[in-house]
C-alpha positions as CSV (number, residue, x, y, z in Angstrom):
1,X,37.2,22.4,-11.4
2,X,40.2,22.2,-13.7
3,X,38.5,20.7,-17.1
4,X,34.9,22.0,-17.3
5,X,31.4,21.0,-18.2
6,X,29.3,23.3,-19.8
7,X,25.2,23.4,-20.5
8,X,24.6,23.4,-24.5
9,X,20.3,23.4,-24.5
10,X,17.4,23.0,-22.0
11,X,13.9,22.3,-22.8
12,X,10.7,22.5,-20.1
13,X,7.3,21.2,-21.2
14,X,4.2,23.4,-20.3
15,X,3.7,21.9,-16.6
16,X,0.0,20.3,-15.9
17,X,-2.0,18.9,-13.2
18,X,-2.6,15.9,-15.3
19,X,-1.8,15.3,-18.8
20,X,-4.4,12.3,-18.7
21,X,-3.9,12.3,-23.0
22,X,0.2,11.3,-22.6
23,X,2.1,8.0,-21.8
24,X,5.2,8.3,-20.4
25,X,7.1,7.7,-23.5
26,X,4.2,10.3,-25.2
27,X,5.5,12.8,-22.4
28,X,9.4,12.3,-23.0
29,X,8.8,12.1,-26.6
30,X,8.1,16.6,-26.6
31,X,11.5,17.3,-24.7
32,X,13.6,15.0,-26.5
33,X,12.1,16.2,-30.1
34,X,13.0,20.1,-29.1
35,X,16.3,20.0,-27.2
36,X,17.4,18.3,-30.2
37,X,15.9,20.8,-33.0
38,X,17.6,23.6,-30.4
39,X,21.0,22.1,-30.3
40,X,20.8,20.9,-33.8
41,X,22.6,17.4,-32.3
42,X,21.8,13.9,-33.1
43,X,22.0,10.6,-31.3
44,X,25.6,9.5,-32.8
45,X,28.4,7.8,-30.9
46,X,31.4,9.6,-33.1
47,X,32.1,12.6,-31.2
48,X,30.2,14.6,-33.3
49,X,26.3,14.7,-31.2
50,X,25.3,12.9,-28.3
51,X,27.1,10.1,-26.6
52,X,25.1,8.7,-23.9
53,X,21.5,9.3,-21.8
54,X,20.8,9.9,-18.4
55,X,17.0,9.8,-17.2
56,X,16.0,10.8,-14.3
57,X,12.3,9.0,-12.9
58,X,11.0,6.2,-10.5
59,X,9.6,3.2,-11.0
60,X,7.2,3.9,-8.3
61,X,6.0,6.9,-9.4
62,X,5.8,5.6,-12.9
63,X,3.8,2.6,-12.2
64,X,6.2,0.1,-14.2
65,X,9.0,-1.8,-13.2
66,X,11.9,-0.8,-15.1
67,X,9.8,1.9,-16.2
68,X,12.9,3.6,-18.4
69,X,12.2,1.4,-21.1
70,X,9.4,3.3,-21.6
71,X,11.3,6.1,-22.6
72,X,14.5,4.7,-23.6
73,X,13.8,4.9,-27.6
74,X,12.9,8.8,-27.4
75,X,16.4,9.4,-25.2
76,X,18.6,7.8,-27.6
77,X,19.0,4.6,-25.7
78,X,18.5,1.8,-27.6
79,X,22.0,0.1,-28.2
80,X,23.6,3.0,-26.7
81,X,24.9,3.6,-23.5
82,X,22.0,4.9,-20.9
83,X,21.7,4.9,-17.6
84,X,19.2,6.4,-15.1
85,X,18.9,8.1,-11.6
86,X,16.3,7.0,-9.4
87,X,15.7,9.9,-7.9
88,X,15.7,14.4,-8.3
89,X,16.8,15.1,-11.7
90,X,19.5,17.9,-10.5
91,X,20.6,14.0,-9.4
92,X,21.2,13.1,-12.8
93,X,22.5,16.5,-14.0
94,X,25.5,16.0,-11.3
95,X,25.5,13.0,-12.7
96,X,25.9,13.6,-16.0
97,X,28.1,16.3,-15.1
98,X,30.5,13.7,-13.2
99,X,30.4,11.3,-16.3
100,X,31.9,13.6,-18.3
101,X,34.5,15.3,-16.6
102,X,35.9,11.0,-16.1
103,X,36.3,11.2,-19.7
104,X,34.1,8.4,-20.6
105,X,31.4,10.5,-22.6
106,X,31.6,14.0,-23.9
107,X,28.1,14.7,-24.5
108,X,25.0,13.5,-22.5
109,X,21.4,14.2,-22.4
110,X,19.7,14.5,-19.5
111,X,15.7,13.6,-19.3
112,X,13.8,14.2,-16.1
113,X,9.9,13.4,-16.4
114,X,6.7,12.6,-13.7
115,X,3.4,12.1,-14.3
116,X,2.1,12.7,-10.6
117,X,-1.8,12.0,-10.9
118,X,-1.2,8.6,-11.6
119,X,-0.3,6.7,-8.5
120,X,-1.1,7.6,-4.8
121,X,1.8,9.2,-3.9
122,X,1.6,8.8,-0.2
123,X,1.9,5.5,-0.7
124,X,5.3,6.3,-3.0
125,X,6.4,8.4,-0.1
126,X,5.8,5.8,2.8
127,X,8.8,3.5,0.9
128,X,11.4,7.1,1.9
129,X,11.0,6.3,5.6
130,X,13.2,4.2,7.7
131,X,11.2,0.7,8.2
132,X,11.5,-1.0,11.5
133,X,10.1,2.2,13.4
134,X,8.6,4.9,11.4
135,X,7.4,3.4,8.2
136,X,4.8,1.4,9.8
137,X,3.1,4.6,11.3
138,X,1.8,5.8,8.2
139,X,3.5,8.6,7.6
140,X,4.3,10.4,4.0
141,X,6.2,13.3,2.7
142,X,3.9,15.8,3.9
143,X,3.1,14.4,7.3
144,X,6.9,14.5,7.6
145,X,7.3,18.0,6.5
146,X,4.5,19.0,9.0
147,X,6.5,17.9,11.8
148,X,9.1,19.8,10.2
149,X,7.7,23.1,10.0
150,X,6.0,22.5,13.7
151,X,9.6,22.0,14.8
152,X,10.7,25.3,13.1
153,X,8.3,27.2,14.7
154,X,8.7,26.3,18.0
155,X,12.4,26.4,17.8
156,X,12.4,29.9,16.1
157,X,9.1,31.5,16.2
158,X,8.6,31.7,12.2
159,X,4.9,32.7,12.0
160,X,2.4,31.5,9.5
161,X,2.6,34.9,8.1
162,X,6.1,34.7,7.1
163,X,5.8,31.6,5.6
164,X,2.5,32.6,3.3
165,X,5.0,35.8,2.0
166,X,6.8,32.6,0.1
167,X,3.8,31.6,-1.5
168,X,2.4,34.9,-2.5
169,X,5.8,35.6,-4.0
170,X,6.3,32.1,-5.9
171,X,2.9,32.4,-7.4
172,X,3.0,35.7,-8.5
173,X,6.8,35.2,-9.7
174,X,5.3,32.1,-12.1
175,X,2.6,34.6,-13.8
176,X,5.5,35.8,-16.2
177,X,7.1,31.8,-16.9
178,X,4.7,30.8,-19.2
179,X,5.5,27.2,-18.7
180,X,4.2,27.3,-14.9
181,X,1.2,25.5,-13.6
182,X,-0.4,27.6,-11.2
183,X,0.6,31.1,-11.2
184,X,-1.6,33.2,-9.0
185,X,-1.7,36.8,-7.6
186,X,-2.8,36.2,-4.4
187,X,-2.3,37.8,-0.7
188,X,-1.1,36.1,2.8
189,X,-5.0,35.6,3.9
190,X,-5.8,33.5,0.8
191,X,-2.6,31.2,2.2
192,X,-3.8,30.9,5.4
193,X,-7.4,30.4,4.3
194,X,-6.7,27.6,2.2
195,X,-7.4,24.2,3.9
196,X,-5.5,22.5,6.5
197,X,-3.8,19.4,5.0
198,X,-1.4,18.8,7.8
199,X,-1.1,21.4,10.8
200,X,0.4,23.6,10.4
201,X,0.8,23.3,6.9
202,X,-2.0,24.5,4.4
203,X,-2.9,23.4,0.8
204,X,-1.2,26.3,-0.5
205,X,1.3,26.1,1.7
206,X,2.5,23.1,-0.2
207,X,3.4,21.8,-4.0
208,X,0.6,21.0,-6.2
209,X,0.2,17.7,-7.9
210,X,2.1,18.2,-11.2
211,X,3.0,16.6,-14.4
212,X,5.5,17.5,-17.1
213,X,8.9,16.7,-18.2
214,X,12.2,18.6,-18.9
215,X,16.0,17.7,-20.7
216,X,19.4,19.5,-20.8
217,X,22.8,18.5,-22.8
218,X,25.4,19.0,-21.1
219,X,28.9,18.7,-22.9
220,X,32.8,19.2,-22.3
221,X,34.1,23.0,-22.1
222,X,35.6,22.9,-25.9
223,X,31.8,21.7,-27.8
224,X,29.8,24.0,-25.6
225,X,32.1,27.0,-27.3
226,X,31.8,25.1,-30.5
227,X,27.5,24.2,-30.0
228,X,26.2,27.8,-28.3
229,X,27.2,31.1,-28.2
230,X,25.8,31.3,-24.3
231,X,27.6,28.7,-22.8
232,X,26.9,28.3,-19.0
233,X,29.3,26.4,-17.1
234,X,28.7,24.4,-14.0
235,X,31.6,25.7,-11.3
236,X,30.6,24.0,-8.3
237,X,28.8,20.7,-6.7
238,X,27.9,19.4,-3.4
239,X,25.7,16.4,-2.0
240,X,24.9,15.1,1.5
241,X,22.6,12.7,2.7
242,X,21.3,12.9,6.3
243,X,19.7,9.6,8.5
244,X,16.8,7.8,7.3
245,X,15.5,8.3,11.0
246,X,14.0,11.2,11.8
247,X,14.9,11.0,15.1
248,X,18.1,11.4,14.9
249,X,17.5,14.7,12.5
250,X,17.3,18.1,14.3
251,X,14.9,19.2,11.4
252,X,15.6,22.7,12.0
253,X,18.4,22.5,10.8
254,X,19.2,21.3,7.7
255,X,22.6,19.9,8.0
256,X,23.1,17.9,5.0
257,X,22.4,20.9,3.0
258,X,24.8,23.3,4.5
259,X,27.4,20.3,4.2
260,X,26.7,20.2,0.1
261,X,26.3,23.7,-0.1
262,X,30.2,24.0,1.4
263,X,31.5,21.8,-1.0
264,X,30.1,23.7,-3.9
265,X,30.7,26.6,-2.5
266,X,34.0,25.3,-2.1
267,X,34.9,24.1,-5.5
268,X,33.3,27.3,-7.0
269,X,35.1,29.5,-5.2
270,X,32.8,30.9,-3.7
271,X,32.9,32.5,0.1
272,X,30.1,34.8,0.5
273,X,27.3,33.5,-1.2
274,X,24.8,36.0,-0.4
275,X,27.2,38.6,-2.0
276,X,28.7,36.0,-5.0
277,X,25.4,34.4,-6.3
278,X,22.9,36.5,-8.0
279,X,20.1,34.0,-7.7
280,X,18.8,30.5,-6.1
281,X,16.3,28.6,-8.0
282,X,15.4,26.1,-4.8
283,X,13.2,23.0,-4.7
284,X,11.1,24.1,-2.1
285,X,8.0,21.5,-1.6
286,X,6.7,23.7,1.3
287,X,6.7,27.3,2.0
288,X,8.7,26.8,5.5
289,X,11.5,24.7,3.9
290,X,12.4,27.6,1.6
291,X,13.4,29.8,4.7
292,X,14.7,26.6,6.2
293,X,16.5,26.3,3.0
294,X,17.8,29.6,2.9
295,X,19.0,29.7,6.6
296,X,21.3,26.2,5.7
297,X,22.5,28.2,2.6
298,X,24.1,30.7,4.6
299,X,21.9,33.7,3.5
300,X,20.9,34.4,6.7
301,X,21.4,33.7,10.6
302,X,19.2,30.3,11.8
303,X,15.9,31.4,12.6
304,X,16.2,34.5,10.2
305,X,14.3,32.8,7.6
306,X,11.5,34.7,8.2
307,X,12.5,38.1,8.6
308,X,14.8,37.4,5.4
309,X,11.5,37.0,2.9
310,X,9.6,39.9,5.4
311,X,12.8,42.4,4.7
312,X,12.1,41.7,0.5
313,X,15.1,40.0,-0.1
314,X,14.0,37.0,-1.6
315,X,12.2,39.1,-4.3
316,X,13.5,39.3,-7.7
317,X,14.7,42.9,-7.6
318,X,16.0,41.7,-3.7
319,X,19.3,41.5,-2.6
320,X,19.0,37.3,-2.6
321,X,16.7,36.9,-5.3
322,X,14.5,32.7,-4.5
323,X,12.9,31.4,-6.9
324,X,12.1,33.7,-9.4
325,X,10.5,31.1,-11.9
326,X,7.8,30.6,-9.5
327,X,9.4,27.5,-7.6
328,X,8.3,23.7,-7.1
329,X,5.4,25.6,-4.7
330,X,3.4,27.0,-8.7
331,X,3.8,23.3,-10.0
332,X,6.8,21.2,-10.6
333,X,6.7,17.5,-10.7
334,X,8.9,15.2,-8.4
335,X,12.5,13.9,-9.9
336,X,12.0,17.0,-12.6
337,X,12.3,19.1,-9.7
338,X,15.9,19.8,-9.2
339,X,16.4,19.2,-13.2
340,X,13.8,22.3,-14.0
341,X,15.7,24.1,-11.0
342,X,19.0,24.2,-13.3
343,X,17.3,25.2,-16.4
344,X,15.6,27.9,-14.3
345,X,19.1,29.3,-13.2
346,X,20.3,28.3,-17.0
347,X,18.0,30.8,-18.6
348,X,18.4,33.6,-15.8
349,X,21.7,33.8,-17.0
350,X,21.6,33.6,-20.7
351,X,19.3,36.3,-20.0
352,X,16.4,34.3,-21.4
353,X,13.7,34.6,-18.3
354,X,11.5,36.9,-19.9
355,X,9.1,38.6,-17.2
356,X,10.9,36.7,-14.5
357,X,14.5,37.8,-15.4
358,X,16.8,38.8,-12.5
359,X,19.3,41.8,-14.2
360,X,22.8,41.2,-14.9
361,X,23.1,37.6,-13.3
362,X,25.6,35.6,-13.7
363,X,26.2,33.4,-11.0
364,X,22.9,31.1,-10.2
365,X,22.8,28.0,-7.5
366,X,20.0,25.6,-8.1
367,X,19.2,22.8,-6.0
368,X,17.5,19.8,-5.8
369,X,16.3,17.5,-2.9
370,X,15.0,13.9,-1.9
371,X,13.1,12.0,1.0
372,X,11.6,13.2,3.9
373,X,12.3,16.7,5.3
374,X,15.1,17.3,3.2
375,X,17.3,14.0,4.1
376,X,19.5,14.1,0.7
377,X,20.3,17.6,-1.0
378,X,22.3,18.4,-4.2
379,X,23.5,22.2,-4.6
380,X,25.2,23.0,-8.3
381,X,26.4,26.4,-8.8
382,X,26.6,27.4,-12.5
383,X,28.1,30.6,-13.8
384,X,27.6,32.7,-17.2
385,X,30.2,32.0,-19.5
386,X,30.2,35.1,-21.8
C-alpha cells in the first residue's frame, strides 16, 4: 500500500450464550461507550474524532428490517454519514479500511454485533444457498459443512482424531481470554463423545450459539501516530467469492481462499507466509475447516491439515501459531466473527494477549468468512507498527 491505514482502539464485549437482558441497541451501546473512553475520540465531523460508521449485522439475524437503526444512535450515525455491511465484520473492517485510503473519511468506526439465540438460525442459513436446486432441500450451514468435512476425509484421510486436536487446542487456548465463552480443558475423547449433530461432525466439533459485540477505529497513517503509541497498520487484503452452487465447488479445496490469501499476501509483501506471519487468528466454524483453512493458506501441502495440528504447530509456542484467542469454535457470534478475528491479531501484536500472547509477533493475518462451506473469504494481514 502506498498511504496507509492504521488501527487506533478495539473493544470485545464478554461473549455469552444469550444475553436475554440486552436489545440490540442495549448490546452496541457497551462497545461504543469504551472504544470511545480508550481512544478518547468523539463523534465530530472536523477532522478532529470520528468521521463516519460502519456496522457490520443482518437483518435476518437481527429480526428487524433495517435493523441498523437500532443501533445507529450509539455508532454515531444520526445525521452523519453511516453505512453498513451485511455480512462478516472483517467485511466491514476492509471496508472501512478501503473508505479511507479513497480519501473520503479519515476516521471510521467499525461496530460488528449478533445476538444468536434469538432467531432460528437454520432458517437464516437456508437464504445462503443457491435457490432453484439446493435451497429447497433443507439444507443449513452445518448440513453444508458436513458434506464438507465428509468430502475432506474421503479425499485426504483426515481422521476424527485430528480434527478433535483443534478443539482441545481452541478451548484450552480461550481459558487465558477472559472474554471467551466456553473455554474448556478437555481431551480428543470428550470431542468425539459429544453428540452427533451432522455426521461426521459433532457438537463440539462446531461453534456454539453466541452473542456479543465488538468495534475498532481505524484511521489514516498520520492520526494513528498522533492517537496511540501502538499503532498497527493493516499491510495487506484479499477477498474471493466462490459459486453459490455447491456443485460446482470442489469443497476440499478452498479456492476462493487461496485466491484472497495471494492478493494479501501480495500487497503485503509477503512470500512465505508460514515463515513471514507470526500468527493466524481464523474464523473457523468447524474443527475440519481450520485444517482446511490452513492447507488454502499455504501453511501446509493439501491434505496436510492434519498432520500440521498432530506435529504442534498450530499451538501457540508452534511454529504456525491458529487461533490462539480460542477461535469462533470457544464462542464467537456470526458477522463479529471476522471483526473479533482482527482485534485478536490487534492485541497479539501490541503485546496485549495476556495468557494467550504469542512472543515477539508482529505480523498477524486474520480472516473472516461467509455462506456455506466457506463460499466468500476475506484475509487482512496487519503488521506492528513500533
Amino acid at each position: 500500500m502506498g498511504k496507509r491505514v492504521g488501527i487506533v482502539a478495539v473493544y470485545q464485549t464478554k461473549y455469552e450464550e444469550s444475553k436475554p437482558y440486552l436489545h440490540i441497541h442495549d448490546l452496541a451501546y457497551e462497545p461504543i461507550k469504551e472504544i470511545l473512553k480508550i481512544s478518547g475520540l468523539k463523534f465530530v465531523g472536523d477532522g478532529t474524532g470520528i468521521d463516519a460508521a460502519i456496522g457490520a449485522s443482518q437483518d435476518h439475524w437481527d429480526g428487524y428490517a433495517i435493523s441498523s437503526k437500532l443501533y445507529q444512535d450509539q455508532i454515531g450515525g444520526h445525521l452523519r454519514p453511516e453505512s453498513r455491511v451485511r455480512g462478516d465484520g472483517a467485511v466491514a473492517v476492509f471496508y472501512a479500511a478501503m473508505s479511507i485510503l479513497s480519501g473520503h473519511y479519515d476516521t471510521i468506526i467499525v461496530l460488528a454485533l449478533a445476538k444468536e439465540s434469538q432467531v432460528d438460525g437454520r432458517l437464516v442459513e437456508s437464504f445462503g444457498f443457491e435457490p432453484n436446486y439446493t435451497r429447497m432441500l433443507g439444507l443449513d450451514f452445518l448440513s453444508a459443512a458436513a458434506l464438507q468435512a465428509q468430502n475432506y476425509i474421503d479425499k485426504y484421510g483426515i481422521s476424527p482424531e485430528q480434527a478433535a486436536l483443534v478443539v482441545v487446542k481452541n478451548r484450552r487456548n480461550a481459558r487465558f481470554n477472559p472474554v471467551a465463552q466456553a473455554p474448556a480443558d478437555i481431551e480428543v475423547q470428550d470431542v468425539l463423545n459429544s453428540p452427533m449433530l451432522s455426521s461426521p461432525l459433532r457438537e463440539l466439533d462446531t461453534k456454539p450459539t453466541s452473542e456479543g459485540a465488538c468495534t475498532l477505529i481505524l484511521s489514516t497513517e498520520e492520526k494513528v501516530k498522533k492517537w496511540t503509541s501502538k499503532p498497527v497498520w493493516i499491510e495487506g487484503v484479499g477477498s474471493c467469492y466462490d459459486s453459490s452452487f455447491l456443485g460446482d465447488r470442489e469443497l476440499a479445496e478452498p479456492r476462493s481462499l487461496t485466491s484472497a490469501a495471494l492478493q494479501a499476501y501480495r500487497m503485503a509483501g509477503i512470500s512465505d507466509p508460514k515463515k513471514e506471519i507470526d500468527v493466524f487468528e481464523l474464523s473457523e466454524y468447524t474443527s475440519y475447516q481450520e485444517l482446511l483453512w490452513a492447507e488454502g493458506l499455504g501453511l501446509c501441502e493439501k491434505g496436510d491439515g492434519g498432520k500440521l495440528v498432530q506435529s504442534g504447530a498450530t499451538e501457540i509456542g508452534g511454529e504456525v501459531p491458529i487461533n490462539p484467542s480460542g477461535g469462533l469454535l470457544s464462542g464467537v457470534p456470526v458477522n463479529v466473527a471476522g471483526a473479533d478475528r482482527v482485534i485478536e491479531a490487534v492485541l497479539q501484536l501490541r503485546g496485549e494477549a495476556q495468557g494467550c500472547q504469542v512472543e515477539g509477533a508482529k505480523v498477524a493475518l486474520a480472516h473472516g468468512t461467509m455462506g456455506p462451506c466457506g463460499q466468500f473469504h476475506q484475509i487482512i494481514v496487519l503488521r506492528r507498527g513500533y
